[in-house]
N, C-alpha and C positions, 0 to 999 in steps of 0.2 A: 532439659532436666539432666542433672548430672547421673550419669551411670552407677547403677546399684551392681556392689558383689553378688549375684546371685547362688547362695548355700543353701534354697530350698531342696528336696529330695527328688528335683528334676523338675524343668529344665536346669541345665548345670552351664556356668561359662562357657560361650563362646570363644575357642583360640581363632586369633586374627587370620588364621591362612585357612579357615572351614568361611570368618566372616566374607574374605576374597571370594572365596570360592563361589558362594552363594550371591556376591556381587554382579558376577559376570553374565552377560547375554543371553537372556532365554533361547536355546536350539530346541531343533524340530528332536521330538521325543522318539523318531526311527531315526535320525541322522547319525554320524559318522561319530561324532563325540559320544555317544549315548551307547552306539553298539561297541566304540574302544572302552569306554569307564563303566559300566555295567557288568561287564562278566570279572570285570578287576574285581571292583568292589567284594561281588559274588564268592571268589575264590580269595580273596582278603579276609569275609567276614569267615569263612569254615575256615581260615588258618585261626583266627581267631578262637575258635570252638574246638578247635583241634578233630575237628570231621575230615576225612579225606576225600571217601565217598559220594557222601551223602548228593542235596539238594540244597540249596539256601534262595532263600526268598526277600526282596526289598519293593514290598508294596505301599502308595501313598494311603496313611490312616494312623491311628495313632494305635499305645499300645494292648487299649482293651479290643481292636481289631485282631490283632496278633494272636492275643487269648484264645477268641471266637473262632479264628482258623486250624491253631492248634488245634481245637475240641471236636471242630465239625468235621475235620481230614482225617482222623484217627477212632471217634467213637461212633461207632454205624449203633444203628435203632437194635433194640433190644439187648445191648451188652451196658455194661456200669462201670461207670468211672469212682476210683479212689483217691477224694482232694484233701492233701495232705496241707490242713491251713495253720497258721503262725499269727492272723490280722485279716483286717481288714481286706486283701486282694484275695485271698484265699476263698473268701466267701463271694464274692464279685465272680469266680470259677464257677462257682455252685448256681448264682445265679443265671449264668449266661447258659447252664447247663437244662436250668429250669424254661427258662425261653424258649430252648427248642424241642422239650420235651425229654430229653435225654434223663435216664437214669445213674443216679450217683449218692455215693456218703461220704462224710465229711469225716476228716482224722483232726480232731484241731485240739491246738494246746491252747495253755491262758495267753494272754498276750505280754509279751516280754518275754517269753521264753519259745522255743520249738518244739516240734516230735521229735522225741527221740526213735532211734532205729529198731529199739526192742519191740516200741509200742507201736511201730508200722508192719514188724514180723505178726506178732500178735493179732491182727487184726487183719491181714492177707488170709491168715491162719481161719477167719470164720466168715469167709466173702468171696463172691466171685467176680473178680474182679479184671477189664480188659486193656484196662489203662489205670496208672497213678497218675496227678500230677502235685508238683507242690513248686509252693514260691522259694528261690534262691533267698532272698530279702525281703521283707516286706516291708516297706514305706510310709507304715503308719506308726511299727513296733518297733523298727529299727531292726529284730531280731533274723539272722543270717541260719537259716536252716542247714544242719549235717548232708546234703545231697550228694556227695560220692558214698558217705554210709548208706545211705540211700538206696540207691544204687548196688551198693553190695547186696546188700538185701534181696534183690529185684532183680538181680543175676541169674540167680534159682528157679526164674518162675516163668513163664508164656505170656507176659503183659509190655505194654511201653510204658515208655516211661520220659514224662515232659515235664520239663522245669521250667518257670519262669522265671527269666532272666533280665526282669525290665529295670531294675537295679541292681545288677552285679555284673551281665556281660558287658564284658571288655574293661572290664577291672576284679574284678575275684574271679579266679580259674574255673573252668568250667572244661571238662577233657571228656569230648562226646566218647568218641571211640573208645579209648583206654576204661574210661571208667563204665561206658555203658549204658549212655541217655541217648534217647531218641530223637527228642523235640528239646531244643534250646529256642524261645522264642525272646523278644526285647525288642525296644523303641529307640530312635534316634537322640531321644534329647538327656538320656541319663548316662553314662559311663563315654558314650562317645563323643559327646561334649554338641550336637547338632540342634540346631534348632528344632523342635515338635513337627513332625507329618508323618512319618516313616513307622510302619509295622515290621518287623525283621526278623525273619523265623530260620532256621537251618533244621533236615529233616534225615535221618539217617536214613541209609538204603532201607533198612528196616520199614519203617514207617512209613515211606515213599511204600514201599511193596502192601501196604497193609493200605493205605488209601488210594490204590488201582482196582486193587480185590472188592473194595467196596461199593463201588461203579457210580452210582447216586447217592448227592448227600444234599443236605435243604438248605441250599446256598448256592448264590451264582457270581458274585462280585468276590466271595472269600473262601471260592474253590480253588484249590491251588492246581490243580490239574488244567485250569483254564491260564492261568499266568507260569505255569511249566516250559511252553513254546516261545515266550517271551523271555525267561532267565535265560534260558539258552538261546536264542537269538532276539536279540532286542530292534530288532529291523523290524520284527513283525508285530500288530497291532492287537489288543485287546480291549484296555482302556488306558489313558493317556494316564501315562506315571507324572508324578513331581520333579522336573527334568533339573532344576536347581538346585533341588533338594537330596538329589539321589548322586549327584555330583560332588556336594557339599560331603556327602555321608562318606564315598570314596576320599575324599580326601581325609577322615578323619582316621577312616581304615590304616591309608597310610602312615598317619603319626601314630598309632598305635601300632604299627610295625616295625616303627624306624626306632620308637622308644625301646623295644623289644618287651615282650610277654612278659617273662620272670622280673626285670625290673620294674616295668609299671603295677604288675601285681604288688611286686615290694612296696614300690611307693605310695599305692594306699593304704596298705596297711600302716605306713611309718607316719604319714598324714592324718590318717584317725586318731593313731595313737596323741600325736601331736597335739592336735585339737581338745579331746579329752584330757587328757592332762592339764592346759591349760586352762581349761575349764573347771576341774575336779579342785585347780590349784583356788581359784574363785569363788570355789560352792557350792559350784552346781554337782547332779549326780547322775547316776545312770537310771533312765525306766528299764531299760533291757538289761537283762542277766547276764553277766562279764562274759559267761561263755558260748553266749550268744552275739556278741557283737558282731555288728556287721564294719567291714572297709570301707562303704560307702556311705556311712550312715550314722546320724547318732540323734538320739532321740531323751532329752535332757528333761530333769525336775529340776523345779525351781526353787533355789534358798529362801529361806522365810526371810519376806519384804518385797520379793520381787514379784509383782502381779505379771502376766501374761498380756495383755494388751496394751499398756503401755509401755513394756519391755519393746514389744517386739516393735510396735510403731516408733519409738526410740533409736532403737539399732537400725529403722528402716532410715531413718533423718539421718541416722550417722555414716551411712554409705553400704548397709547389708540386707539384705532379704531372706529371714529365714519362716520358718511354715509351722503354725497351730498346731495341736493335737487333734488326733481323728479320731471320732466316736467316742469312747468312756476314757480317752485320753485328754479332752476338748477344755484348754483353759489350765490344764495341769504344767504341761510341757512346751517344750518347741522342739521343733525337728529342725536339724541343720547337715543338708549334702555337704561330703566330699569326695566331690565323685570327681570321674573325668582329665580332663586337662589340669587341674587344680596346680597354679604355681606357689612356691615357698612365698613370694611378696603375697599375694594372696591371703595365704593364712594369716603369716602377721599381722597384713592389713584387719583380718576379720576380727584378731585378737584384743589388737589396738581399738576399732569401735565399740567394741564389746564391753572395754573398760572405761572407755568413754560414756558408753550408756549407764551402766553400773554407777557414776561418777553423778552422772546428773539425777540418778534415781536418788540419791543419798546412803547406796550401800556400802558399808564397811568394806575395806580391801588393800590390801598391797601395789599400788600403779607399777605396771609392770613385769609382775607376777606371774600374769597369764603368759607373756611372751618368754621370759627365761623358762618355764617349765618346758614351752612347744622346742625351746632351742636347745634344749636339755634331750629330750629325745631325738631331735633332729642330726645331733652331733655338732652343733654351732657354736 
């Protein structure tokens, strides 16, 4: 079968030198390769997070695992978490909160748009509260929450403070230290460009100190105090990691270092824009609030004529993969990543099938159109 673009809101393309990587010989998971590329990775991902101190974590499991660790290494019984939601993952927080009995309320906006920082002062202001968390992105909304406002906010106060980052780390900035976040958690297959297995959490001293004090928590696989002896020495044994897949993840570490931070950040942003545009040029529009947009993400309405299912199984024939609406979204829009390694052929290419589909639908349009707008903003 011939390879699809994949622009859904993760997994994101694979670059050829993560696909190498993941090619190569399964090793013994204490061996020599494992305890040199392991603590790389480690002190890779906190350059990444801009943590100095902290802890960071690369466990096999995807990234509602991540969530689950977040909540259970940080919220002991009897204290209440404040889930600042935007969509669809926000609420997924609440649930996983519900499952273990933990106590929590929800800050949540409409969908399209985020909390603002007023309306999270506000509401600290009438709750006690030991933890916030809120989504960076959410995935269903497209919409890219204020979180260093955030954060300001939550300066002032005695609580942590954990962001999900399963669509925006290692592509929209995320500065633990400077700005003040605790828990930066995220998965391998969205901004790092890696295939799905990987939970990836980084933990400031902070928080690290907050779940030592806590001794017991009702979990034994997504105790991080159990996989602590392992980050730091990966010779010793607890449960057998993803040894290709945690190798693969180091390598992506390093393209996203060798790219350098400030410009990969730039470059998503100048790729979304790109995209939208070409797309705006088209007909389509935005479900998310301009000023909500996210770099990684865009979450489209359809011009009348264009139905949803056979758009998107259309653009899937024409060499793209992009993702449905979720929940009261379901049928209205599509979601389409760009996240990651994302090249300039790339985009064109998705531009080009796009008009291609458009074309066999019988929709009114300019051939072409969508591409000089993206290279309009591109500088090309």
């Amino acid at each position: 079968m011939r390879e699809k673009l994949l622009l859904i809101p993760g997994p994101s393309p694979v670059h050829p030198r993560i696909i190498h990587s993941l090619a190569q010989p399964t090793v013994s998971h204490v061996g020599p390769e494992m305890v040199e590329e392991l603590p790389k990775a480690l002190d890779n991902l906190k350059k990444i997070v801009f943590c100095e101190k902290g802890e960071a974590f690369i466990i096999a499991g995807a990234g509602t695992l991540a969530m689950e660790m977040a909540l259970l290494n940080t919220l002991a019984s009897g204290e209440k978490a404040l889930i600042i939601s935007q969509g669809y993952f926000g609420s997924r927080m609440a649930e996983i909160c519900g499952s273990f009995g933990l106590d929590y309320d929800i800050l949540e906006s409409t969908w399209g748009r985020a909390v603002l920082p007023e309306e999270l002062s506000k509401r600290l202001a009438d709750g006690d509260y030991r933890i916030v968390v809120a989504t960076h992105v959410d995935t269903a909304t497209g919409a890219c929450a204020p979180v260093r406002d955030y954060a300001e906010v939550l300066k002032r106060r005695d609580l942590l403070f954990i962001v999900d980052g399963v669509c925006a780390t290692g592509g929209i900035e995320e500065r633990m230290d400077d700005w003040g976040i605790d828990v930066v958690f995220t998965a391998a297959q969205k901004c790092f460009g890696v295939p799905p297995g990987l939970a990836v959490l980084v933990l400031s001293e902070r928080a690290m100190g907050k779940r030592i004090r806590m001794e017991r928590i009702p979990a034994y696989y997504s105790d991080l105090l159990r996989w602590l002896p392992i980050m730091k020495d990966p010779a010793k044994y607890f449960s057998t990691p993803c040894v290709n897949e945690i190798r693969a993840f180091y390598e992506s570490t390093l393209i996203v270092l060798e790219e350098g931070l400030e410009p990969r950040f730039g470059r998503h942003i100048r790729t979304a824009r790109a995209l939208r545009s070409g797309l705006e040029t088209l007909g389509f529009t935005f479900f998310t609030q301009k000023e909500f947009l996210a770099a990684t993400l865009s979450v489209f309405k359809y011009p009348p004529g264009v139905e949803d299912k056979r758009f998107r199984s259309l653009y899937y024939e024409n060499g793209v993969v992009v993702a449905g609406g979720l929940g009261e979204t379901a049928g209205k829009v599509f979601r389409m990543g760009h996240m990651g390694n994302l090249s300039l052929s790339q985009v064109y290419f998705a531009l080009d099938a796009l008009e291609q589909t458009l074309k066999t639908i019988g929709y009114a349009f300019e051939m072409g159109s969508g591409r000089r707008a993206a290279k309009a903003i591109l500088g090309e």
